[in-house]
N, C-alpha and C positions, 0 to 999 in steps of 0.2 A: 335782570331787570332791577333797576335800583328801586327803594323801598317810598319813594317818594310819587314814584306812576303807580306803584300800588295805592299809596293812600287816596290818589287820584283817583282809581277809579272807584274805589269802595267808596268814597265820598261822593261821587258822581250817583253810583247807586241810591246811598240812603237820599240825597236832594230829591230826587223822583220817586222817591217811594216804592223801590225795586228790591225785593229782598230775595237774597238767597235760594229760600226754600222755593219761591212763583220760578227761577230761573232751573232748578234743579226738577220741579216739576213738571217743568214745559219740557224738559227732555229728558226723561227720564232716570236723571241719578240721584243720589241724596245730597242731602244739603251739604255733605262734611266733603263728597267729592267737589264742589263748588267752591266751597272755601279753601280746599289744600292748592285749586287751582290760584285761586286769589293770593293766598301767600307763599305763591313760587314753590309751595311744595307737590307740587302736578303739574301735567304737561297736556293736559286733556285740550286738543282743536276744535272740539266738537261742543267741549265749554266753554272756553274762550268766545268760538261764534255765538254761541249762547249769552254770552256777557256783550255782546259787540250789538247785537242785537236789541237787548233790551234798552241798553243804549242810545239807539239810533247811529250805531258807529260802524266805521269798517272795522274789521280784525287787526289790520295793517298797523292801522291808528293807535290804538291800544296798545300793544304789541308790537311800537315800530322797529324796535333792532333784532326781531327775529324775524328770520322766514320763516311763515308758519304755510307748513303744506299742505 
């Protein structure tokens, strides 16, 4: 993923007022696995929907050149 869909979505989060920690706590993991997801250093699907979610996004969207299973 280039680092510019990243800033994308992290920038989508703070506009809404979506932080990290509400996203990590709504399913259970901590904040720092949310973040390694965010900057490509994770591979968490279950974060991702979680970020897709908060969002109002599909996963797909977010994540359009991989298939996420």
């Amino acid at each position: 993923m280039d680092i510019q869909r990243l800033r994308k979505i992290k920038a989508m989060l703070i506009e809404r007022g979506i932080k990290q920690k509400d996203i990590a706590k709504t399913i259970g993991v901590t904040s720092h696995c949310v973040s390694m997801v965010l900057n490509e250093l994770g591979k968490s699907r279950r974060v991702k929907q979680a970020v897709a979610d908060a969002l109002g996004m599909k996963i797909e969207k977010l994540w359009q050149e991989e298939k996420v299973a």
